[in-house]
N, CA and C atoms as a LAMMPS dump frame, in Angstrom:
ITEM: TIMESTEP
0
ITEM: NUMBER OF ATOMS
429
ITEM: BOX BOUNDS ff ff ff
-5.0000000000000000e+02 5.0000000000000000e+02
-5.0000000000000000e+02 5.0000000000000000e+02
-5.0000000000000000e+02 5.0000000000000000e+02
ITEM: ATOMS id mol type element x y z
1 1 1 N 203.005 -119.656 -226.058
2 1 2 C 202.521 -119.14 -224.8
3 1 3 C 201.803 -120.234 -224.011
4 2 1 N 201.208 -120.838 -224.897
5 2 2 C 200.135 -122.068 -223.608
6 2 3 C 200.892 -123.197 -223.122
7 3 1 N 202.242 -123.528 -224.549
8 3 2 C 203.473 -124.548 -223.483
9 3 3 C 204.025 -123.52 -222.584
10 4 1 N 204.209 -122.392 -222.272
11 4 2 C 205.088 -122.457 -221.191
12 4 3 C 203.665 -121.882 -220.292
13 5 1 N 203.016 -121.689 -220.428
14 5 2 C 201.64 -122.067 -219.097
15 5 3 C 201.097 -123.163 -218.592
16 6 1 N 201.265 -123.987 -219.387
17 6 2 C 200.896 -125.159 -219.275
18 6 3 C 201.88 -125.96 -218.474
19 7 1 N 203.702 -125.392 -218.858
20 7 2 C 205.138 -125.859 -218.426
21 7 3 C 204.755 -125.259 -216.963
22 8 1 N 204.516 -124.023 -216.57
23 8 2 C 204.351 -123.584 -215.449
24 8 3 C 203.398 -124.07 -214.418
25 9 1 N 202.193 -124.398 -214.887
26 9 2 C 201.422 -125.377 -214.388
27 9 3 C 201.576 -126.627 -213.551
28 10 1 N 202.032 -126.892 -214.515
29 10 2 C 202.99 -128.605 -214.506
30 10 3 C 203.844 -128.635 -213.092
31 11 1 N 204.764 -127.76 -213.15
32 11 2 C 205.83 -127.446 -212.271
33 11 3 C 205.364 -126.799 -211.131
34 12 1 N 204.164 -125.884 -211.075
35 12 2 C 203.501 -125.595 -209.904
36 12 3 C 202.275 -126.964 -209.115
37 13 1 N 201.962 -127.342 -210.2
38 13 2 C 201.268 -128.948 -209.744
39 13 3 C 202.567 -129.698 -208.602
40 14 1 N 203.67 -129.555 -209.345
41 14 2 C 204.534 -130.972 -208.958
42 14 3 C 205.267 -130.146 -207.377
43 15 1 N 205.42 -128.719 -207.581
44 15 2 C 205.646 -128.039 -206.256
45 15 3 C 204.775 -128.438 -205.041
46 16 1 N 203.64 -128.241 -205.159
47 16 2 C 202.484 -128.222 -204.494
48 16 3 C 201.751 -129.688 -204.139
49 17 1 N 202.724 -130.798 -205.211
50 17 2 C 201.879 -132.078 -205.071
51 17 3 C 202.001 -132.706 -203.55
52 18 1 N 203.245 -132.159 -202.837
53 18 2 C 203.11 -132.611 -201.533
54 18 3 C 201.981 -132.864 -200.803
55 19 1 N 201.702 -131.264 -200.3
56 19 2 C 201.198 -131.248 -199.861
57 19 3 C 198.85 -131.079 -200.45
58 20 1 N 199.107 -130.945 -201.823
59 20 2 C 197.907 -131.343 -202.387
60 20 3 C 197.541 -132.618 -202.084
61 21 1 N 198.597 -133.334 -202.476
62 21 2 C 198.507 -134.84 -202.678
63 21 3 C 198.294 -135.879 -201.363
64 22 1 N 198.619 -134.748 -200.517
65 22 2 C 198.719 -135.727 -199.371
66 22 3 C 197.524 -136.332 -198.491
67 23 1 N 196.136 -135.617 -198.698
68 23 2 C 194.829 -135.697 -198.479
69 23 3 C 194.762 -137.064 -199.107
70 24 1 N 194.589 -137.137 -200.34
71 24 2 C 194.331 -138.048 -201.66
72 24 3 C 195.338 -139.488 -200.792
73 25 1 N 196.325 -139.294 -200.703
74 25 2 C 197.107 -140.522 -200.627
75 25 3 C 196.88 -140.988 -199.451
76 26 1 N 196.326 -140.263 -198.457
77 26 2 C 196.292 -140.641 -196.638
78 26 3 C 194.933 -141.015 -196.976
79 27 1 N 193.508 -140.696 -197.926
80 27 2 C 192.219 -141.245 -197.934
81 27 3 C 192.927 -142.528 -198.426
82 28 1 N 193.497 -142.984 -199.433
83 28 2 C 193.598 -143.917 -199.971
84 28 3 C 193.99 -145.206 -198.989
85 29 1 N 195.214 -144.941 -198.592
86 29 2 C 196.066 -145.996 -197.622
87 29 3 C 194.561 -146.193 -196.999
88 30 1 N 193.574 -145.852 -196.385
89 30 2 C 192.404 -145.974 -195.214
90 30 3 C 191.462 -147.185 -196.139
91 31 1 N 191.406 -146.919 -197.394
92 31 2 C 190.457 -147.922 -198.145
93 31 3 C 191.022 -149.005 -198.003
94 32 1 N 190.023 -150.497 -198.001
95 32 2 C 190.762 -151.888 -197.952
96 32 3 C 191.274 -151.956 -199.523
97 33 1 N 191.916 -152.611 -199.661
98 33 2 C 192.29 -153.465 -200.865
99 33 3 C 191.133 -153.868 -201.634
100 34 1 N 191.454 -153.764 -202.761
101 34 2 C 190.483 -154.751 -203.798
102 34 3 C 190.295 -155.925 -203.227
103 35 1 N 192.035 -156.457 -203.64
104 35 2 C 191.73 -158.014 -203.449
105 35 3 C 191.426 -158.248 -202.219
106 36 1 N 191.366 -157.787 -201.028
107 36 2 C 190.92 -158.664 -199.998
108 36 3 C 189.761 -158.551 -199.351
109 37 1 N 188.931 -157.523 -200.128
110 37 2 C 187.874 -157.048 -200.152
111 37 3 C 187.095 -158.485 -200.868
112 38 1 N 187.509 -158.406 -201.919
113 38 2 C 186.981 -159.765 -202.874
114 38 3 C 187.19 -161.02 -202.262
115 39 1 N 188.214 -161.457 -201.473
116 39 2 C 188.79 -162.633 -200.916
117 39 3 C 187.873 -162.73 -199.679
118 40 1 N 187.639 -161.71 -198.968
119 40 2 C 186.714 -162.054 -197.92
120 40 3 C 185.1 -162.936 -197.917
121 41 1 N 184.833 -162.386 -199.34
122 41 2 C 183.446 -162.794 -200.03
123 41 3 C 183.187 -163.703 -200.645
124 42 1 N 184.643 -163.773 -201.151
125 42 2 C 185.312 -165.194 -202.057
126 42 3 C 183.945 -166.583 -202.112
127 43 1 N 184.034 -167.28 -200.937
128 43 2 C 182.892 -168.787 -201.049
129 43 3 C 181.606 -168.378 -200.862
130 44 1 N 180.943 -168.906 -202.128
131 44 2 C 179.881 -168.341 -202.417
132 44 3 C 178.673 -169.694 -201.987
133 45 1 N 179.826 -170.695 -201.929
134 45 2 C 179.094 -171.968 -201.124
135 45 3 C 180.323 -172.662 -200.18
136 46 1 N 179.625 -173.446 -199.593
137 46 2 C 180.619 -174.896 -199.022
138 46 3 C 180.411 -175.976 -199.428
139 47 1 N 181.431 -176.334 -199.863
140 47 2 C 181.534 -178.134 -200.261
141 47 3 C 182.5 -178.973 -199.104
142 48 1 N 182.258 -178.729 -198.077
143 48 2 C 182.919 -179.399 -196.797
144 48 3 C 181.831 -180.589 -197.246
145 49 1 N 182.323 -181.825 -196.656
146 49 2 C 181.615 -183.121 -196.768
147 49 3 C 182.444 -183.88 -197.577
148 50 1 N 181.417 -185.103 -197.684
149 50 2 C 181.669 -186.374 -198.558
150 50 3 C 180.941 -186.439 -199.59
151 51 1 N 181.631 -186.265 -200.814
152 51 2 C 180.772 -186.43 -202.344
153 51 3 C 181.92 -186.972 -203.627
154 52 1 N 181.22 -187.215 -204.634
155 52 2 C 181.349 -188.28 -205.387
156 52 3 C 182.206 -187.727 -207.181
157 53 1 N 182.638 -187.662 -207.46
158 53 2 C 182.982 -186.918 -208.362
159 53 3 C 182.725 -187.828 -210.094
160 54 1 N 181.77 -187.738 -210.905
161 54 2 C 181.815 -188.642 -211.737
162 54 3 C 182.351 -187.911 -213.196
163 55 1 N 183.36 -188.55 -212.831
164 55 2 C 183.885 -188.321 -214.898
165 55 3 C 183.544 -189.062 -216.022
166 56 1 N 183.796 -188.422 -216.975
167 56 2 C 183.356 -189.398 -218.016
168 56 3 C 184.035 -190.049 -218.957
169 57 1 N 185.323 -190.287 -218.132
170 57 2 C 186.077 -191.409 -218.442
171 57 3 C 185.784 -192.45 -217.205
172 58 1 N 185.08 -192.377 -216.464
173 58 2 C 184.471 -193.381 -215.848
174 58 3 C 185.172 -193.867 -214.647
175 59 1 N 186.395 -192.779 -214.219
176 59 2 C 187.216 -192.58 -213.648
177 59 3 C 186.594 -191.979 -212.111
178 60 1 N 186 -192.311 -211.387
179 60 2 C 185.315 -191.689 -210.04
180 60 3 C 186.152 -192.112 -208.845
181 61 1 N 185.934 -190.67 -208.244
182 61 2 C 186.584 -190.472 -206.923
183 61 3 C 185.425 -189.97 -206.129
184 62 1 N 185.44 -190.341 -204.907
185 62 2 C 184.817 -190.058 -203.261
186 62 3 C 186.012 -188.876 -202.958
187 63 1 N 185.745 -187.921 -202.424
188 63 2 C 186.228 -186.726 -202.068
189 63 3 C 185.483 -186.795 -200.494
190 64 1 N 186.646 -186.672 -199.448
191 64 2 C 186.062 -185.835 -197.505
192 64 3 C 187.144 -184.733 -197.772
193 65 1 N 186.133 -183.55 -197.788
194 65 2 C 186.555 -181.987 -198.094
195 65 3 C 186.583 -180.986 -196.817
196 66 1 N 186.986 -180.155 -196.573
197 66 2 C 186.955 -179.399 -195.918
198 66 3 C 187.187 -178.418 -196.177
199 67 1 N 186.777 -177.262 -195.941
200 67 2 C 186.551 -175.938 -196.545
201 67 3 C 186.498 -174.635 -195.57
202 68 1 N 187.543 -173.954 -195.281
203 68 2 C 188.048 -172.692 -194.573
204 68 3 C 186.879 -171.645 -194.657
205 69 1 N 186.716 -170.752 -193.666
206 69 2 C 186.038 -169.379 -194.023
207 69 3 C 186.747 -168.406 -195.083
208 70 1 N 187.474 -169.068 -195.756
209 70 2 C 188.07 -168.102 -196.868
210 70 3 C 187.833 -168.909 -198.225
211 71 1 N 187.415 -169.647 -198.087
212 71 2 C 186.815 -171.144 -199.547
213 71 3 C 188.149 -171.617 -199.81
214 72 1 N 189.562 -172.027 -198.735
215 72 2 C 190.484 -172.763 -199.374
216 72 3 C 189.387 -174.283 -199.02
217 73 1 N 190.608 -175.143 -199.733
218 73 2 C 189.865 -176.645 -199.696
219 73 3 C 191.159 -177.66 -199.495
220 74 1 N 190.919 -178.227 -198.277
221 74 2 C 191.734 -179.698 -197.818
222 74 3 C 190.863 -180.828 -198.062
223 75 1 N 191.88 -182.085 -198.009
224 75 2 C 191.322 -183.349 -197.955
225 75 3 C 191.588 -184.343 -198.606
226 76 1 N 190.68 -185.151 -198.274
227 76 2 C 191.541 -186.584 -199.446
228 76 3 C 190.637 -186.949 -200.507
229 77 1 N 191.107 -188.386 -201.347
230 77 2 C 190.622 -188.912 -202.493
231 77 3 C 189.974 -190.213 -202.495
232 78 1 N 189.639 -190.977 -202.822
233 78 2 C 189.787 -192.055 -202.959
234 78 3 C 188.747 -192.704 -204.365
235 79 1 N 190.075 -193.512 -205.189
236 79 2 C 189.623 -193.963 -206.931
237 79 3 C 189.577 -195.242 -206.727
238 80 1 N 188.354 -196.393 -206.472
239 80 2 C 188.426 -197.478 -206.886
240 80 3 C 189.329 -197.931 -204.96
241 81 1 N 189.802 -199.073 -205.247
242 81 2 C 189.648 -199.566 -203.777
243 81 3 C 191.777 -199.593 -202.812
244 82 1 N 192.318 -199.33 -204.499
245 82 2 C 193.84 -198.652 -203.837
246 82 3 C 194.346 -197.243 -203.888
247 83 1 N 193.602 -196.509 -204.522
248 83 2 C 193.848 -195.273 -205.089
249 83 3 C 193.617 -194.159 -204.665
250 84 1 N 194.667 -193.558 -203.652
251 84 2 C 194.233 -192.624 -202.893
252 84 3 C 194.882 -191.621 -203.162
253 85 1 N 194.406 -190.296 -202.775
254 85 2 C 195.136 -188.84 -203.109
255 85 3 C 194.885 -187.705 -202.12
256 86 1 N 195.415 -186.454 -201.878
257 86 2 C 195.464 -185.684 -201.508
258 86 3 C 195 -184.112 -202.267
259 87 1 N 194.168 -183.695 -201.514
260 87 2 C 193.567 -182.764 -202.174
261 87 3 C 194.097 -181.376 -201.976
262 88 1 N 195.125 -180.72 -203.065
263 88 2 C 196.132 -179.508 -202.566
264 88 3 C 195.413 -178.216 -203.777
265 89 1 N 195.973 -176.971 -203.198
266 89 2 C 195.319 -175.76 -203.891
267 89 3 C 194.37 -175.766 -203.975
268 90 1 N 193.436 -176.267 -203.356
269 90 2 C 191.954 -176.031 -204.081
270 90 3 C 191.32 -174.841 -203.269
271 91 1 N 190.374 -174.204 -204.425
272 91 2 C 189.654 -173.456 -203.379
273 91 3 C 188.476 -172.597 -203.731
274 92 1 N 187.3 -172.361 -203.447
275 92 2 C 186.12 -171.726 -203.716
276 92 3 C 185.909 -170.59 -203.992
277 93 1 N 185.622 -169.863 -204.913
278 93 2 C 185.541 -168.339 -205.076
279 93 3 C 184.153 -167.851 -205.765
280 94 1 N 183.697 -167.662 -205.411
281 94 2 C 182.188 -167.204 -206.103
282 94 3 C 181.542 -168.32 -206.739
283 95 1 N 180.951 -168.616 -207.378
284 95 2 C 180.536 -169.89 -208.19
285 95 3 C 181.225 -171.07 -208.759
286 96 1 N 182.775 -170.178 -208.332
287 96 2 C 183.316 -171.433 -209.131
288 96 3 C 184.545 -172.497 -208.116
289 97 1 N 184.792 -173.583 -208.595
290 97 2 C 185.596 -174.269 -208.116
291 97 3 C 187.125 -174.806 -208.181
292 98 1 N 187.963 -175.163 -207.803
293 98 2 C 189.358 -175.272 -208.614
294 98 3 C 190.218 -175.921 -207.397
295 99 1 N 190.406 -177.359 -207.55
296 99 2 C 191.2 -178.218 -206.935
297 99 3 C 192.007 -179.159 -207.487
298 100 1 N 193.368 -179.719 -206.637
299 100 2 C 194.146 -180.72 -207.437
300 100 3 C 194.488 -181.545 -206.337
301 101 1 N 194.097 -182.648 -207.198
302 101 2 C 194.361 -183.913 -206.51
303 101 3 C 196.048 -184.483 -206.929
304 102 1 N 197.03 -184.852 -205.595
305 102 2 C 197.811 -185.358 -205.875
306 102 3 C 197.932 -187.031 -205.327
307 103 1 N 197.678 -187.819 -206.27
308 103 2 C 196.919 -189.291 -206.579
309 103 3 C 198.601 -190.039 -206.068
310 104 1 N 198.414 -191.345 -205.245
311 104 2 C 199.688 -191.834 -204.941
312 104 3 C 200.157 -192.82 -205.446
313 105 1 N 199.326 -192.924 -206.907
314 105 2 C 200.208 -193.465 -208.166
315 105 3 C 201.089 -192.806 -209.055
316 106 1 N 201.216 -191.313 -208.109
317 106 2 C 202.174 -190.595 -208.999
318 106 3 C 201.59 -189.289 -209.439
319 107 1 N 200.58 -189.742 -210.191
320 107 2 C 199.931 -188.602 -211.234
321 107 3 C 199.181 -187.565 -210.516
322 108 1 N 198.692 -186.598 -210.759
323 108 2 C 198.174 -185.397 -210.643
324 108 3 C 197.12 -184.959 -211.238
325 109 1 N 195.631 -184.441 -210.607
326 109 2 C 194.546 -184.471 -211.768
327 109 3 C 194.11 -183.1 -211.238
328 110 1 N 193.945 -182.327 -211.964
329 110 2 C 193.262 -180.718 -211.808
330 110 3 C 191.847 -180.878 -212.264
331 111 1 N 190.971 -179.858 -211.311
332 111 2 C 189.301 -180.355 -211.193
333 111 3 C 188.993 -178.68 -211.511
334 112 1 N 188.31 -178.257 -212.536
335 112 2 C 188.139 -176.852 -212.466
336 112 3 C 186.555 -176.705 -212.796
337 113 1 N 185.75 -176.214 -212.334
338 113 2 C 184.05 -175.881 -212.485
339 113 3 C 183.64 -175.131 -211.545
340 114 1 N 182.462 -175.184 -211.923
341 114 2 C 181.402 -174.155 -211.389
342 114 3 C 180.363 -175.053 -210.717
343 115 1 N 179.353 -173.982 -209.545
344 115 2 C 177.966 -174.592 -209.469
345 115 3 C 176.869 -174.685 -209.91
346 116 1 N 176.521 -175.164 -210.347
347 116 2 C 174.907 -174.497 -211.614
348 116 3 C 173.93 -174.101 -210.388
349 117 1 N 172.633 -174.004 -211.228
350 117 2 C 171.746 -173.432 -210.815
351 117 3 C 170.875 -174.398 -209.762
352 118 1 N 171.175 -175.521 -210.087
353 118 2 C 170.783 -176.804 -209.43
354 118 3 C 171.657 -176.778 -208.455
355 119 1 N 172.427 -176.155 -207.926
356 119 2 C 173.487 -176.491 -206.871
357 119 3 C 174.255 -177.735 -206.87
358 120 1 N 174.402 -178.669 -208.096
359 120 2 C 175.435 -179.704 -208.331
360 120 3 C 176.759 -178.858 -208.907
361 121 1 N 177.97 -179.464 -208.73
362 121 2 C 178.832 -178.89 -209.245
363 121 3 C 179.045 -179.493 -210.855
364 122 1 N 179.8 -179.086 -211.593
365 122 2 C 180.817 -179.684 -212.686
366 122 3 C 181.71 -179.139 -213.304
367 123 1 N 182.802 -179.786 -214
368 123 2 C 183.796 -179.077 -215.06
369 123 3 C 184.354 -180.052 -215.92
370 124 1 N 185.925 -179.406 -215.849
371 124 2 C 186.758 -180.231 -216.955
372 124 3 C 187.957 -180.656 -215.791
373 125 1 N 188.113 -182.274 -215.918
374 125 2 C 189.524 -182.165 -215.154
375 125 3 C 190.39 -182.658 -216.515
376 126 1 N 191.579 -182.086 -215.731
377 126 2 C 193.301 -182.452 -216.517
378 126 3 C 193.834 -183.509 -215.815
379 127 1 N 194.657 -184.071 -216.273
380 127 2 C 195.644 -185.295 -215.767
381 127 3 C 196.885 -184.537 -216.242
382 128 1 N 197.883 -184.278 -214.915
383 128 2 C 198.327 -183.06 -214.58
384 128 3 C 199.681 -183.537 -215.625
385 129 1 N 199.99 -184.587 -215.619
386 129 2 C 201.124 -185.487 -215.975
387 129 3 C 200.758 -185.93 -217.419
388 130 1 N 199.794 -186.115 -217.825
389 130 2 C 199.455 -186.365 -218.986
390 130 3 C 198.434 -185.25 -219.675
391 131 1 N 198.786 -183.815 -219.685
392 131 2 C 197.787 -182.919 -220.132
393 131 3 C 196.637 -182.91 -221.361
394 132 1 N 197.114 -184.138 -222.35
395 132 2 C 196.267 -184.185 -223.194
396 132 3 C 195.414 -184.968 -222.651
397 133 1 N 194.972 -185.789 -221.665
398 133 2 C 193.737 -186.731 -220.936
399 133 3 C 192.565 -185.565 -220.119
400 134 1 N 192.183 -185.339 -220.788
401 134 2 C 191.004 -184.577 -220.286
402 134 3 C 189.332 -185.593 -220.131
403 135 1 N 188.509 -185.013 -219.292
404 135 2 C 187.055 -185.224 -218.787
405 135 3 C 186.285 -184.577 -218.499
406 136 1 N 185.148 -184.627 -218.705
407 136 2 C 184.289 -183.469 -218.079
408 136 3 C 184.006 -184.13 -216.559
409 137 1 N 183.654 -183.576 -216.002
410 137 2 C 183.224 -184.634 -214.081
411 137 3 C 181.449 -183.245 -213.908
412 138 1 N 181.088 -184.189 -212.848
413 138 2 C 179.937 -183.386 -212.557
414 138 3 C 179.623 -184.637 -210.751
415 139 1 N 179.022 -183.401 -209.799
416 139 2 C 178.275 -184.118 -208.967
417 139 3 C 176.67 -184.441 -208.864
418 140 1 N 176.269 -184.965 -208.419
419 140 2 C 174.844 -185.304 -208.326
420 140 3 C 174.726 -184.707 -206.568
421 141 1 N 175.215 -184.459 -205.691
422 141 2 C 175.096 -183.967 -203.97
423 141 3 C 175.001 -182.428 -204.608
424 142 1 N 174.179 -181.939 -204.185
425 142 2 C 173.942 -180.281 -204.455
426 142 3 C 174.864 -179.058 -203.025
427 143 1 N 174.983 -178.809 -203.294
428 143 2 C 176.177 -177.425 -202.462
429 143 3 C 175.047 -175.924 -202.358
């Protein structure tokens, strides 16, 4: 008796879901999105400027950044006095950071961190081409 009340139920739910449902689904469409709800809020700082990136393979780059009202990140590199790069994907989201340099010796270096509490940044970069070459990097310019 309670499967076929329950069967009847079911089938009177799914009759009726039209127009039940249709309140529910017309509030919904009206709410923003998660994600762009989150994306709007996304940069929690700016790192537009000129700063210094020190790894500890001793490997340092000068970074001129620029930084969107949405925390993407443009700009260039420069390693030592021929070594220049382009700064692609990067981009700011709450505390944390995530850019890649494409270097015009070829190689590729991914920069991923956060800001501490000190407002310096740091992380771990990859050498995009050689994934086992890893570093930690950190700035001393506060954000």
């Amino acid at each position: 008796m309670r499967v076929r009340l329950l069967t009847a139920a079911v089938v009177l739910s799914v009759a009726l879901g039209g127009t039940a449902l249709a309140p529910a689904a017309q509030a919904a469409t009206h709410r923003p999105a998660a994600a762009s709800v989150a994306k709007a809020a996304a940069p929690g700082f700016n790192v537009g400027g000129i700063w210094t990136v020190y790894q500890s393979n001793s490997s340092n780059s000068t970074l001129s950044v620029t930084q969107d009202a949405q925390g993407n990140l443009t700009g260039i590199a420069r390693a030592g006095s021929s070594t220049t790069g382009t700064i692609e994907q990067g981009f700011v989201d709450g505390s944390y950071i995530y850019f890649v340099i494409s270097w015009n010796n070829g190689s590729k270096g991914r920069y991923i961190g956060s800001r501490g509490a000190d407002g310096t940044l740091s992380g771990i970069s990859t050498d995009l081409t050689h994934p086992s070459s890893q570093a930690t990097w950190y700035t001393t310019w506060t954000f």
